[in-house]
PASEBA-1860 file (N, C-alpha, C; in nm, 3 decimals):
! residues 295
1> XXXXXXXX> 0.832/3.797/0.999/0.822/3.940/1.030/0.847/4.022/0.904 ~ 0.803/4.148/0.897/0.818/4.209/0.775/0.922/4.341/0.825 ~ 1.001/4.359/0.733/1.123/4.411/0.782/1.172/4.544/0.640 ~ 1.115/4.657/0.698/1.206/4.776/0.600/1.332/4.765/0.573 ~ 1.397/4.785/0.489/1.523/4.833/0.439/1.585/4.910/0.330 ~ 1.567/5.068/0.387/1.570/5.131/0.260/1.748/5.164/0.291 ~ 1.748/5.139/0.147/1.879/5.118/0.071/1.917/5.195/-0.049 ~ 1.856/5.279/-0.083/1.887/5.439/-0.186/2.019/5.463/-0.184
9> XXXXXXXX> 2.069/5.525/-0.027/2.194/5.598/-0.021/2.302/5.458/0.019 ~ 2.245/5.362/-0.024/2.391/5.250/-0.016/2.439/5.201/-0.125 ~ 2.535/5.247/-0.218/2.569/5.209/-0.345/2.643/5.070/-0.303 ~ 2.621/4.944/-0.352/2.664/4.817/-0.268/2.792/4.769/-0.343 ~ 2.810/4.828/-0.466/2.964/4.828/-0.518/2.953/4.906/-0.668 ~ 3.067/4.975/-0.658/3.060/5.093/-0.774/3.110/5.013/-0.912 ~ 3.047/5.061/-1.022/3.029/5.004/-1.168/3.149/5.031/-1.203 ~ 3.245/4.910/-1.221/3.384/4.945/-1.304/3.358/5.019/-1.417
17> XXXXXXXX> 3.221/5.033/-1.451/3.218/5.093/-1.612/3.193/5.222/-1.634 ~ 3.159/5.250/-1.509/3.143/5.376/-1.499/3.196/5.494/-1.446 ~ 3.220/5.616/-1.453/3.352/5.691/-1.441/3.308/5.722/-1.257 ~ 3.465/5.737/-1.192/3.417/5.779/-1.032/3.307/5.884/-1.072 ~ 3.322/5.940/-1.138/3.168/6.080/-1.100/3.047/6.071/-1.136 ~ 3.042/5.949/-1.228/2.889/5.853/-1.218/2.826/5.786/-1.128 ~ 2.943/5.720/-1.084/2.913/5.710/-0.937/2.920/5.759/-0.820 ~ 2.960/5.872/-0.846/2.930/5.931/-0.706/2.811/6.030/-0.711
25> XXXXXXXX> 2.767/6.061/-0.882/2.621/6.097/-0.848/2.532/5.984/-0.845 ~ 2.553/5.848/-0.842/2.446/5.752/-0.829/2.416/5.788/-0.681 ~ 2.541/5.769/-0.606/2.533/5.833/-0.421/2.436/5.933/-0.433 ~ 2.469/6.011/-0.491/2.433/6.195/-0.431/2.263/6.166/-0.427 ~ 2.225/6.105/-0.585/2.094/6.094/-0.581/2.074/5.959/-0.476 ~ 2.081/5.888/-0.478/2.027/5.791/-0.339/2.004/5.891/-0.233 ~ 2.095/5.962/-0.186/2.119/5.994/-0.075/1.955/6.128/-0.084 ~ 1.980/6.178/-0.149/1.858/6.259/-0.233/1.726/6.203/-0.203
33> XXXXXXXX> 1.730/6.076/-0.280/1.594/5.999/-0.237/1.548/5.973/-0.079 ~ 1.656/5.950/-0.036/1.653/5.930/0.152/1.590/6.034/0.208 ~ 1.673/6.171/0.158/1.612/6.312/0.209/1.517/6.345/0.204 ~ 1.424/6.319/0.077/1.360/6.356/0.037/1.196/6.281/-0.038 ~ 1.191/6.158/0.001/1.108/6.057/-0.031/1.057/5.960/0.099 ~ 1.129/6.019/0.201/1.099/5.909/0.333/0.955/5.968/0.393 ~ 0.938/6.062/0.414/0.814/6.096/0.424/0.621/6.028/0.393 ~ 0.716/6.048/0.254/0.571/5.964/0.127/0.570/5.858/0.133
41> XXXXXXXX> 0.684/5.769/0.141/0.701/5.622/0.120/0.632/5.554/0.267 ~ 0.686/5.659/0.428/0.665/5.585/0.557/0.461/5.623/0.501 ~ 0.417/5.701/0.409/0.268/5.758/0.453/0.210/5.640/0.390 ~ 0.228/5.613/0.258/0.186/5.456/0.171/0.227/5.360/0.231 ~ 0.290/5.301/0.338/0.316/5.226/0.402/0.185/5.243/0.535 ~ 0.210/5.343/0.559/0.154/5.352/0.736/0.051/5.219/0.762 ~ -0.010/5.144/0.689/-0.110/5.018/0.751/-0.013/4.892/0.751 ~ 0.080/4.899/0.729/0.148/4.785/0.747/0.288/4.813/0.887
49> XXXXXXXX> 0.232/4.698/0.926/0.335/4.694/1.074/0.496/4.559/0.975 ~ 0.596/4.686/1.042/0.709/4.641/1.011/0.818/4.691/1.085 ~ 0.966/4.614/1.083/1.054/4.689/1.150/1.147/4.762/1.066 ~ 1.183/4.829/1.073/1.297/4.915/0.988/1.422/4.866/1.069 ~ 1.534/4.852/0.951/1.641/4.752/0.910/1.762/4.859/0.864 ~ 1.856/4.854/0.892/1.958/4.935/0.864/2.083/4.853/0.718 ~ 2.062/4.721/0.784/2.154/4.650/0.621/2.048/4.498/0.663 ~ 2.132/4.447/0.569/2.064/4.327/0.542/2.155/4.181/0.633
57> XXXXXXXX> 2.223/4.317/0.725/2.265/4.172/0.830/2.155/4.147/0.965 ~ 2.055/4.262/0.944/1.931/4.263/1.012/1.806/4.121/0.954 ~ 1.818/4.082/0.897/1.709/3.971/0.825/1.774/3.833/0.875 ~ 1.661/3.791/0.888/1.661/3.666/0.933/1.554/3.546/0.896 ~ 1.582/3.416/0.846/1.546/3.337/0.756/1.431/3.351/0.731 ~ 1.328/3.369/0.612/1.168/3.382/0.618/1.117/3.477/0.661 ~ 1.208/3.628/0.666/1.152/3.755/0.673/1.089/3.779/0.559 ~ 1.006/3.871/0.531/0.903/3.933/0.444/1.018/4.070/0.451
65> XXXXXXXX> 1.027/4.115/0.315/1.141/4.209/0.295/1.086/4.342/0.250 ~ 1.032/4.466/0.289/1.048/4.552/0.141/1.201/4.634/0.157 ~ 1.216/4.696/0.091/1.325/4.706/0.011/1.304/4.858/-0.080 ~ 1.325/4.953/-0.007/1.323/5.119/-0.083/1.503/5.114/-0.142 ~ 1.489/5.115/-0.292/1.575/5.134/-0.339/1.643/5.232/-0.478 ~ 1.750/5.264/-0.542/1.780/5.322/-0.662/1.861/5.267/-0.716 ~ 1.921/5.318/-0.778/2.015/5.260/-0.901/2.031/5.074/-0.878 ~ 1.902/5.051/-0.929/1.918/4.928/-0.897/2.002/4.799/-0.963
73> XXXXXXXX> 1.991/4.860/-1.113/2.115/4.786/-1.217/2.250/4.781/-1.160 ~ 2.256/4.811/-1.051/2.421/4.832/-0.998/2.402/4.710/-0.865 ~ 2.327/4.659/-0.860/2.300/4.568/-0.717/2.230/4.391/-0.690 ~ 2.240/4.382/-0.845/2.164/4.218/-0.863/2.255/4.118/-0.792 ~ 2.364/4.160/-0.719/2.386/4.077/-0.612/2.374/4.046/-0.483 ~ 2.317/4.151/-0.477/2.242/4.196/-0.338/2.124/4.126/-0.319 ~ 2.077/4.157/-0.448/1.936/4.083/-0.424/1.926/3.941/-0.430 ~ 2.015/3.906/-0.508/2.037/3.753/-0.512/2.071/3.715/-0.417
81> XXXXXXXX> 2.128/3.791/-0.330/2.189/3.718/-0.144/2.027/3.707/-0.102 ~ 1.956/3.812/-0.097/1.858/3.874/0.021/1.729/3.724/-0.051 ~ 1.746/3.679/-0.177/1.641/3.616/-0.244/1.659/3.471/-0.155 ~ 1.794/3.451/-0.116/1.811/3.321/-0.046/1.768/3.289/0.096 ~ 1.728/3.426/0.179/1.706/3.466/0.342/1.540/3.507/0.345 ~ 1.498/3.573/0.250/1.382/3.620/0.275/1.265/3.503/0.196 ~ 1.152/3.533/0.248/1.062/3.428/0.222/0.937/3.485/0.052 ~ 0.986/3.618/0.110/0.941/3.725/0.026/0.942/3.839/0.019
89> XXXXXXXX> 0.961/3.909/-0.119/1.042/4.070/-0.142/0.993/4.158/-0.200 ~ 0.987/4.262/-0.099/0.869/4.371/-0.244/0.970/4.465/-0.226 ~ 0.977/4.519/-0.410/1.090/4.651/-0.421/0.955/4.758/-0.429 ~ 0.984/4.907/-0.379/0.970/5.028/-0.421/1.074/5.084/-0.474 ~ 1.088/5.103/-0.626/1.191/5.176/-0.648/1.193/5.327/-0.703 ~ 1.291/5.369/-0.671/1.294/5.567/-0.686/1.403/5.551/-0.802 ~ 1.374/5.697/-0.854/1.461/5.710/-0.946/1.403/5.669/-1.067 ~ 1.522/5.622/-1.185/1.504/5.590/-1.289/1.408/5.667/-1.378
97> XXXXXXXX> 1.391/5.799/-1.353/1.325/5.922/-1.442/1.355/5.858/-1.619 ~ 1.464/5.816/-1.643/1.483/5.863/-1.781/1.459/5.727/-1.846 ~ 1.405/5.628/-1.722/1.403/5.489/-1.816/1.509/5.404/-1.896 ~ 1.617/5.423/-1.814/1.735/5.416/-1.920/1.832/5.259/-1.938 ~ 1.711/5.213/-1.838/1.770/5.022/-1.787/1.662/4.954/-1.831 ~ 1.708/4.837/-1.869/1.583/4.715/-1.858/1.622/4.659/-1.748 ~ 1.517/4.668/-1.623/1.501/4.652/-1.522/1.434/4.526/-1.470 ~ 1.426/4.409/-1.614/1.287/4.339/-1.558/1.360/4.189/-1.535
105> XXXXXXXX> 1.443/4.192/-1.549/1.540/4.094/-1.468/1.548/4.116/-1.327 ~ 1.602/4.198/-1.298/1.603/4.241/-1.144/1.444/4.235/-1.093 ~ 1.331/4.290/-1.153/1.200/4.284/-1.138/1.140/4.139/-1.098 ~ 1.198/4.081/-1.170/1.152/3.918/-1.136/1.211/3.858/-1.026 ~ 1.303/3.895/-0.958/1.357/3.866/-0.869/1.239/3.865/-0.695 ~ 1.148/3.993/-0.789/1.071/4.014/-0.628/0.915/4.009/-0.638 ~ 0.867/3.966/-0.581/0.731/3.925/-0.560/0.618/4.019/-0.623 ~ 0.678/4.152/-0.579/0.611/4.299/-0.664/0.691/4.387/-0.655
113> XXXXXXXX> 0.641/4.503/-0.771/0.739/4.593/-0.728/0.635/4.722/-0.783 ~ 0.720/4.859/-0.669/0.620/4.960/-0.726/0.695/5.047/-0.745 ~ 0.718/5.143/-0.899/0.802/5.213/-0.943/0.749/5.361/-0.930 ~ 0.849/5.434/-0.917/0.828/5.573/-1.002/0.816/5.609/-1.122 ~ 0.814/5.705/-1.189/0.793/5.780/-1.279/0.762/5.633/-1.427 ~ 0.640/5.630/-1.422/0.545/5.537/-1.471/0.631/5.558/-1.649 ~ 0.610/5.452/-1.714/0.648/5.400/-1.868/0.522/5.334/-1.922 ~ 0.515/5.311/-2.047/0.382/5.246/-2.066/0.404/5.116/-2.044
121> XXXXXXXX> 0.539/5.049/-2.098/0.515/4.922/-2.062/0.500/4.903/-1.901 ~ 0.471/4.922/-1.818/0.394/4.962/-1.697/0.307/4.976/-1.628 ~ 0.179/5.021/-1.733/0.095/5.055/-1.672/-0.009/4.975/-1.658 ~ -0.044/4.847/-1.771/-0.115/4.717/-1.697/-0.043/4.627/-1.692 ~ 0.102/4.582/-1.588/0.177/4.507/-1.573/0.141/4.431/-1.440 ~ 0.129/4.325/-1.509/0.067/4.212/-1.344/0.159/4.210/-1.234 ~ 0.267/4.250/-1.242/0.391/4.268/-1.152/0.455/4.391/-1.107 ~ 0.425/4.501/-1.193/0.448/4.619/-1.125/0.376/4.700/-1.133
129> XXXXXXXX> 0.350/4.800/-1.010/0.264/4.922/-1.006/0.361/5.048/-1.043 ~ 0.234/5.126/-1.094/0.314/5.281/-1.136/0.281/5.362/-0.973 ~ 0.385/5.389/-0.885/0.402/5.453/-0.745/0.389/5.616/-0.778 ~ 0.295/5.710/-0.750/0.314/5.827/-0.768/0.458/5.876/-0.729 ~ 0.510/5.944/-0.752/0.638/6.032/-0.714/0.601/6.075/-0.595 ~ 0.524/6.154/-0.565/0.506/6.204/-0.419/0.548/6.341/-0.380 ~ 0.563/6.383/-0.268/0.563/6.489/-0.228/0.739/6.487/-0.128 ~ 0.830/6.628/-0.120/0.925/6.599/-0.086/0.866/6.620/0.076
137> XXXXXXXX> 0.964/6.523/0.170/0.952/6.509/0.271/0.956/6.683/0.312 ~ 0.852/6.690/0.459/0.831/6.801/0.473/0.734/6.920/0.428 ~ 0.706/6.875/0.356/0.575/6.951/0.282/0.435/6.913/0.397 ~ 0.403/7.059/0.387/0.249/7.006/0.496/0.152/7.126/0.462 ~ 0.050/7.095/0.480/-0.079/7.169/0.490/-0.094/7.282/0.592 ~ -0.077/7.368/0.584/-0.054/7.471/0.701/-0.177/7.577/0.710 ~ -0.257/7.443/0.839/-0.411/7.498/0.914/-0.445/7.622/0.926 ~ -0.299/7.723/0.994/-0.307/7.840/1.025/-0.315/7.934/0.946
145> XXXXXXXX> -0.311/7.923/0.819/-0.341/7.993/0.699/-0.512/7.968/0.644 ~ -0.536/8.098/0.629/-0.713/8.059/0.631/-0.722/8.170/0.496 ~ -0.641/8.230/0.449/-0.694/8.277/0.266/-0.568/8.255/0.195 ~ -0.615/8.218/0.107/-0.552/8.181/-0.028/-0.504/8.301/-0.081 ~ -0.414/8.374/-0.066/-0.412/8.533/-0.141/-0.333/8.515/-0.309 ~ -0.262/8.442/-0.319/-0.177/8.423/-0.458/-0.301/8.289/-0.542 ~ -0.312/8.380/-0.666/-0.383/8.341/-0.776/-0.310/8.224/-0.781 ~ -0.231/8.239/-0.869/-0.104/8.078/-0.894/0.048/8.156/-0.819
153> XXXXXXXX> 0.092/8.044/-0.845/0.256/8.019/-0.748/0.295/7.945/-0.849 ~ 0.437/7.972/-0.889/0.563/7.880/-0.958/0.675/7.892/-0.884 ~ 0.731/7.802/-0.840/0.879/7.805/-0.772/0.991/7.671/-0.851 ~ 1.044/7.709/-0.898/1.143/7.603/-0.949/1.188/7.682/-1.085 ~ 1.305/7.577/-1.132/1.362/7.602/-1.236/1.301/7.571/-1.368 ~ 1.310/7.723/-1.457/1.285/7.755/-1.579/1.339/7.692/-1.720 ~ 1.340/7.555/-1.686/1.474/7.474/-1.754/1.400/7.474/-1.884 ~ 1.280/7.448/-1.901/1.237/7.414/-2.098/1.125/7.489/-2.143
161> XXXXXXXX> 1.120/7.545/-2.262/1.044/7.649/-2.319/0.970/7.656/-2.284 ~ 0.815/7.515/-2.246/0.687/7.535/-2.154/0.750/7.610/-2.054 ~ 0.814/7.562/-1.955/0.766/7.683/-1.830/0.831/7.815/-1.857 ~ 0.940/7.844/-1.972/0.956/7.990/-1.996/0.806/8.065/-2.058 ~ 0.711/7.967/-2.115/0.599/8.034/-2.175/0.503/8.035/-2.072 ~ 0.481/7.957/-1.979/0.399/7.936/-1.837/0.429/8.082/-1.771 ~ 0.539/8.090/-1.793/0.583/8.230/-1.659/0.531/8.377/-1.769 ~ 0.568/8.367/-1.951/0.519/8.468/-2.005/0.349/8.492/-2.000
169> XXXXXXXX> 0.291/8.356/-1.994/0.118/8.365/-2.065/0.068/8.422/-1.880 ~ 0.117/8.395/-1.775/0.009/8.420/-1.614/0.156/8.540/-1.568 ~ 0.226/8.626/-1.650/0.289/8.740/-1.555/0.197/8.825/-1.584 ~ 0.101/8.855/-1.603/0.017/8.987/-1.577/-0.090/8.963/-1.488 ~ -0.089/8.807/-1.433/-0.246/8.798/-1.361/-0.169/8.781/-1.213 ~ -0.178/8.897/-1.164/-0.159/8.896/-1.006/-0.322/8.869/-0.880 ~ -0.302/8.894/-0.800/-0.144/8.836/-0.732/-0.070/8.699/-0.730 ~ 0.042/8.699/-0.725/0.122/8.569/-0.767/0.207/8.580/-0.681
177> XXXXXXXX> 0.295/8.429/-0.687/0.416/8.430/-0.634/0.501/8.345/-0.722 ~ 0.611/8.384/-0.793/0.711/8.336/-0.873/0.860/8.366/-0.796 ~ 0.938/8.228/-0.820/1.052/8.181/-0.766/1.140/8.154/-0.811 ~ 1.259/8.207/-0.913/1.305/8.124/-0.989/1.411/8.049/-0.909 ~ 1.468/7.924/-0.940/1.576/7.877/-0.940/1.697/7.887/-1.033 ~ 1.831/7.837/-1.020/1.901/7.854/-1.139/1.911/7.707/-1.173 ~ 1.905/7.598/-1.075/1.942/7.485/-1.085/1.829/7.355/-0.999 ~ 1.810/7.262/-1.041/1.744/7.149/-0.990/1.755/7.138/-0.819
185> XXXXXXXX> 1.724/7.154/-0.730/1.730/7.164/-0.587/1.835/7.225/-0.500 ~ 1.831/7.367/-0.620/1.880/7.474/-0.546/1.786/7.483/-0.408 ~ 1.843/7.490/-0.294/1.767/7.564/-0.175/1.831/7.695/-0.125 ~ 1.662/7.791/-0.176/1.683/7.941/-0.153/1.550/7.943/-0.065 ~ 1.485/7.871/-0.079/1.323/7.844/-0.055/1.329/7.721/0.059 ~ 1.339/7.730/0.172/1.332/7.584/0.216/1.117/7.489/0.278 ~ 1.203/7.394/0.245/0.990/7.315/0.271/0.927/7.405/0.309 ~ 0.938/7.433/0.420/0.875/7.489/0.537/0.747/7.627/0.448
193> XXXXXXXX> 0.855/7.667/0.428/0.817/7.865/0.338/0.744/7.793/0.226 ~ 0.739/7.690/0.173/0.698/7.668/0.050/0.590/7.629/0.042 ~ 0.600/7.498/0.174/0.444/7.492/0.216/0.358/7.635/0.280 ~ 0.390/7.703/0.303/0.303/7.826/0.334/0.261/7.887/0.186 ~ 0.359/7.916/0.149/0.372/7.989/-0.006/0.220/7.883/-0.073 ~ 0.247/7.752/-0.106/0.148/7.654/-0.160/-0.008/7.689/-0.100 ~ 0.028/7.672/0.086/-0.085/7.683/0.107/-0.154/7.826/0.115 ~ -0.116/7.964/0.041/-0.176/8.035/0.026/-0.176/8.060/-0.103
201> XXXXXXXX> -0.198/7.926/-0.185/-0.243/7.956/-0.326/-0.363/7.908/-0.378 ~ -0.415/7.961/-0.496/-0.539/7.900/-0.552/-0.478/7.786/-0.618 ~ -0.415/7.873/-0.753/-0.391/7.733/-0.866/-0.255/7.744/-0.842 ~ -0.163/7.602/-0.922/-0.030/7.539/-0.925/-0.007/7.474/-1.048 ~ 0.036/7.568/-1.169/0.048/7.526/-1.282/0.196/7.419/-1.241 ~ 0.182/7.286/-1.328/0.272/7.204/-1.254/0.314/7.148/-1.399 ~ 0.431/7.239/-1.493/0.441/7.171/-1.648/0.542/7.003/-1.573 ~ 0.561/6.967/-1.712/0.623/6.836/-1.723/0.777/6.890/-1.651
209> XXXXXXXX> 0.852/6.735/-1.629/1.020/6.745/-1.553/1.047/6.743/-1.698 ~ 1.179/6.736/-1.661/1.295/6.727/-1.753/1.290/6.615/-1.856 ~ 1.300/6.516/-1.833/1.253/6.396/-1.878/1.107/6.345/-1.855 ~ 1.047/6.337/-1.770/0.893/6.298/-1.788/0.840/6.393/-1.711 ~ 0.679/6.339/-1.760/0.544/6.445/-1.652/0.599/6.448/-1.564 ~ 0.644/6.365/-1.457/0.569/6.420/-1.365/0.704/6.509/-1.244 ~ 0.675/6.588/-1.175/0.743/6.617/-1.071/0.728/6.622/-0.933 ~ 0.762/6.669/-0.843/0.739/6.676/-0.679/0.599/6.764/-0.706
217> XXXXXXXX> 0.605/6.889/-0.794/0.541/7.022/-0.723/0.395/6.941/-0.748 ~ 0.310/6.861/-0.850/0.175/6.827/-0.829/0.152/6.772/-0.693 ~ 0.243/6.667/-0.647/0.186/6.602/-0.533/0.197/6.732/-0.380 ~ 0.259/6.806/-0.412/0.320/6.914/-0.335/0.167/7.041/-0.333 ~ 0.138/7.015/-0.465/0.039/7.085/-0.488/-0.109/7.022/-0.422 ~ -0.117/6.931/-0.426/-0.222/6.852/-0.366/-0.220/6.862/-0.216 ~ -0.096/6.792/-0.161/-0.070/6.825/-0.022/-0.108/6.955/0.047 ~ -0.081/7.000/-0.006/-0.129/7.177/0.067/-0.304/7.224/-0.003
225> XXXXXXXX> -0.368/7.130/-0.068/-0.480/7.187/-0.068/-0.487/7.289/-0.200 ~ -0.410/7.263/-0.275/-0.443/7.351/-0.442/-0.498/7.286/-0.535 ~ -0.494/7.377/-0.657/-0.584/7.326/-0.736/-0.478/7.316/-0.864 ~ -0.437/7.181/-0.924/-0.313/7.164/-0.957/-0.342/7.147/-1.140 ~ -0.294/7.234/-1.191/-0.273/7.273/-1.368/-0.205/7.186/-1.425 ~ -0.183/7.086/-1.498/-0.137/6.999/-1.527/-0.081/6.990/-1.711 ~ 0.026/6.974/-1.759/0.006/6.977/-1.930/-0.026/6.832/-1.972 ~ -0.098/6.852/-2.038/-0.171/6.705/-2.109/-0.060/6.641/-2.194
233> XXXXXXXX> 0.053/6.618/-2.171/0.167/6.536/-2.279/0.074/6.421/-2.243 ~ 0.065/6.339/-2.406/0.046/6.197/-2.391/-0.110/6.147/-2.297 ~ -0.179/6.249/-2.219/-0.260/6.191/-2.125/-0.214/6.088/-2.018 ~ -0.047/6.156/-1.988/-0.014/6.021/-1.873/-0.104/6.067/-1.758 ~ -0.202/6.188/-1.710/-0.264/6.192/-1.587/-0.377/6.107/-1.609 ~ -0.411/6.125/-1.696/-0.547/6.044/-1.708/-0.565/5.873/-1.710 ~ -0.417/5.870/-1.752/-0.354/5.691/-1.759/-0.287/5.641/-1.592 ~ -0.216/5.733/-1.559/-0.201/5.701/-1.409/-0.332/5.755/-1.286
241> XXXXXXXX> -0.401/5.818/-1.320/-0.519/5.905/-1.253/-0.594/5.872/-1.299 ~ -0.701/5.756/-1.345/-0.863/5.758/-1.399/-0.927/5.879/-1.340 ~ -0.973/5.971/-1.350/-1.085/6.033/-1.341/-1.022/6.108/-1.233 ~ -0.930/6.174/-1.221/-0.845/6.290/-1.140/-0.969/6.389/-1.201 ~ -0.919/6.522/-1.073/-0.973/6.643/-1.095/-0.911/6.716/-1.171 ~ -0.753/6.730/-1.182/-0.683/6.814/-1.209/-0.763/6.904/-1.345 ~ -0.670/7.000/-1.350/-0.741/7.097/-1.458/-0.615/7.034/-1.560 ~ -0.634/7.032/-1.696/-0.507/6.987/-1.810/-0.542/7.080/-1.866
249> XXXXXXXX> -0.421/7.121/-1.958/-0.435/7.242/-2.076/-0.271/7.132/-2.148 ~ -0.339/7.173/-2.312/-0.217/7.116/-2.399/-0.116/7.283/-2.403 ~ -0.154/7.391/-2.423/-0.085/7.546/-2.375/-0.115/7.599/-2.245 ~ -0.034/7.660/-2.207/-0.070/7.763/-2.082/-0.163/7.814/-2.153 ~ -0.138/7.923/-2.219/-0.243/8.023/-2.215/-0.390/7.980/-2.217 ~ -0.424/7.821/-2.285/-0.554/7.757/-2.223/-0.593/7.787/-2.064 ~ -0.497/7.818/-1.998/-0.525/7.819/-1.835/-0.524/7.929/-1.755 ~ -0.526/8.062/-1.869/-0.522/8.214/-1.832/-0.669/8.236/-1.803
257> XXXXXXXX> -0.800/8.203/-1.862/-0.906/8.179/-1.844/-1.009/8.168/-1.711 ~ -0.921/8.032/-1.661/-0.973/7.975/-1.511/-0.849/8.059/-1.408 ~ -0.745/8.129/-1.440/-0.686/8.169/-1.331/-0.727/8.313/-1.327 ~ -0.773/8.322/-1.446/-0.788/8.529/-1.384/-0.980/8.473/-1.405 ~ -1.061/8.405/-1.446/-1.203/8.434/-1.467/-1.289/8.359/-1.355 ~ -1.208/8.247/-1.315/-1.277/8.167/-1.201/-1.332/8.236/-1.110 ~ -1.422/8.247/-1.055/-1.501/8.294/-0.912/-1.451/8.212/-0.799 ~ -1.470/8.291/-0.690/-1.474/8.222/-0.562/-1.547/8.074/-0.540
265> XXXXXXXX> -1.636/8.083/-0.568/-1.787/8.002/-0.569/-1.683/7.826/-0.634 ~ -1.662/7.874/-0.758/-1.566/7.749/-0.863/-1.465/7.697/-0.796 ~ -1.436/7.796/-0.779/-1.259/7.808/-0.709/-1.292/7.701/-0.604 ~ -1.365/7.685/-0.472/-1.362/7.661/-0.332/-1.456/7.485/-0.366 ~ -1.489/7.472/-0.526/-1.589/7.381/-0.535/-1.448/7.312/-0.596 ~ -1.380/7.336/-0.673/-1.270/7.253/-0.730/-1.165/7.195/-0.630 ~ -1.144/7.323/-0.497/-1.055/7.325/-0.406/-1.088/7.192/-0.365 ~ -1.196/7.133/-0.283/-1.257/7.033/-0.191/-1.268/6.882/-0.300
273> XXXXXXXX> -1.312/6.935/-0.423/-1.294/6.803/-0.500/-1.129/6.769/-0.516 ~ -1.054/6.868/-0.542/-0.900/6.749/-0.520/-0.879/6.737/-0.396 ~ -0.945/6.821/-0.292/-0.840/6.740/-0.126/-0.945/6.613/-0.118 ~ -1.073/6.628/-0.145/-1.163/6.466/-0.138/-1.074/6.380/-0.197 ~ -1.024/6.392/-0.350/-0.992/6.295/-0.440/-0.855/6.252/-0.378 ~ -0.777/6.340/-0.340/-0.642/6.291/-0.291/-0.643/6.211/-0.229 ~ -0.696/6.285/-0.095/-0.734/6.154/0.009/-0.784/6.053/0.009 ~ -0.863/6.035/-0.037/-0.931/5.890/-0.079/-0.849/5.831/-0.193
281> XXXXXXXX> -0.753/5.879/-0.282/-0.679/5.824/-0.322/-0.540/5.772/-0.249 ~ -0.461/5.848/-0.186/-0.398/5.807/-0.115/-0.441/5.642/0.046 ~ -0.543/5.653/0.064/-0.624/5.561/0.142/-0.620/5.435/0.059 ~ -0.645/5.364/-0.036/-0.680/5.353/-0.186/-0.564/5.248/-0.183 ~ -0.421/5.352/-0.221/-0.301/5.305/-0.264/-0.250/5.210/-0.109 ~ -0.246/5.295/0.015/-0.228/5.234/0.156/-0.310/5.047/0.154 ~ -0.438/5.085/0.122/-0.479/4.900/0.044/-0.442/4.838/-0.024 ~ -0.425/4.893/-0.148/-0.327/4.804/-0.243/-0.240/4.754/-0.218
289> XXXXXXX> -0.136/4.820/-0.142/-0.001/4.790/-0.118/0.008/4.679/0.024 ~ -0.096/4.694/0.104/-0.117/4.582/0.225/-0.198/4.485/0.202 ~ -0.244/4.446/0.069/-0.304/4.384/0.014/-0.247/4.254/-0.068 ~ -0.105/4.352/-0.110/-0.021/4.253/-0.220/0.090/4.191/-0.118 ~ 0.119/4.284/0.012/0.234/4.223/0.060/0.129/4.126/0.182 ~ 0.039/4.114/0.213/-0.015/3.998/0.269/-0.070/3.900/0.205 ~ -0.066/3.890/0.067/-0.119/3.784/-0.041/-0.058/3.668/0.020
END
């Protein structure tokens, strides 16, 4: 039988090496990922029939395992139990934005594994897939909205010079909707409003995170049907995305152009090529992934 067990918000024993408040934000973010990733993870799953598992006193000899997890350098004993019960183990793992573990010990432990926030050594690795980040649970397409009235939308925090220059190069091209935050998942804005906010936008300039490309708001941006602005660092869209629609600019102000000059006509022809591309990409990934765990 194939058997879920997401395990994010279970720190399975805290790092003597690390101070209590390292570990208790290893918690905070697990618990984070739970909130906020169960959504995307149950949607890339949806073709595979499985039971969801609360610990690993749920498994039983020659289960097929996956395994949603984080801070995973803190748990190679866990897995070493679960390696002796299960017949076979696929990790999805969250987290690890900053790349800051060699992970490929623990990696070998499981049959496949599909990560977040993609590295190069990564990206043609016979053993692991680069997992889009995704969209935060709750985000939806909202039917009942039938015009797009906001040119672009920014909501989040103003943390690094691109998006202080993103918000200077598109404040004169209304109508807009800008949001600031002061902090990383401040909620002033909850899903709900945001998906409306999204789905009455054209474009979604979406600069790089903190540490890498990528963040929630592209897939967030896709989900609701926009047309998602992307900064070309490195060409990681084009390396995780062959032949995406997205619009790239290496400056904003490259993207003042298509947000105040675009026509309707462009606009509604770009709109339908990313909800085509999504979808059929997302369909795509749902194969892959029921593909490798029935090998």
């Amino acid at each position: 039988m194939i058997k879920l067990f997401w395990n994010t918000h279970n720190q399975n024993k805290p790092n003597p090496n690390k101070s209590n408040k390292e570990n208790a934000r290893d918690k905070q973010w697990g618990l984070y990922h739970k909130d906020y990733s169960d959504k995307w993870i149950y949607e890339i799953l949806n073709k595979i029939e499985f039971e969801v598992i609360q610990s690993e006193r749920d498994l039983k000899n020659e289960d097929i395992l996956i395994i949603v997890d984080s801070s995973i350098e803190k748990k190679e004993e866990l897995y070493t139990k679960l390696e002796l019960i299960c017949s076979r183990m696929f990790l999805i793992h969250l987290g690890d934005e900053s790349g800051a573990y060699d992970s490929s010990l623990i990696y070998n432990k499981f049959n496949y594994v599909w990560r977040t926030f993609c590295s190069n050594k990564y990206f043609n690795n016979k053993k692991v897939s680069c997992l889009p980040l995704g969209y935060k649970s709750g985000t939806l397409f909202k039917k009942e909205i039938v015009e797009r009235k906001y040119k672009w939308a920014f909501l989040g925090t103003p943390h690094k010079s691109s998006r202080h220059d993103l918000l200077f190069q598109f404040s004169d091209i209304e109508p807009s909707f800008f949001h600031k935050t002061k902090k990383f998942n401040e909620k002033i804005i909850d899903v709900s409003e945001m998906s409306e906010i999204l789905t009455s936008t054209k474009f979604i300039p979406c600069p790089n995170g903190f540490f890498h490309p990528e963040t929630y708001r592209l897939y967030e941006a896709l989900e609701c049907g926009c047309i998602p602005i992307v900064e070309n660092a490195y060409k990681y869209y084009d390396r995780l995305f062959p032949n995406n629609p997205f619009i790239k600019v290496d400056r904003w102000i490259e993207a003042k152009p298509v947000i105040r000059g675009w026509g309707d006509d462009q606009i509604k022809q770009k709109l339908e090529e990313c909800r085509t591309w999504w979808s059929q990409y997302k369909n795509q990934l749902q194969e892959f992934i029921i593909n490798k765990i029935n090998l």
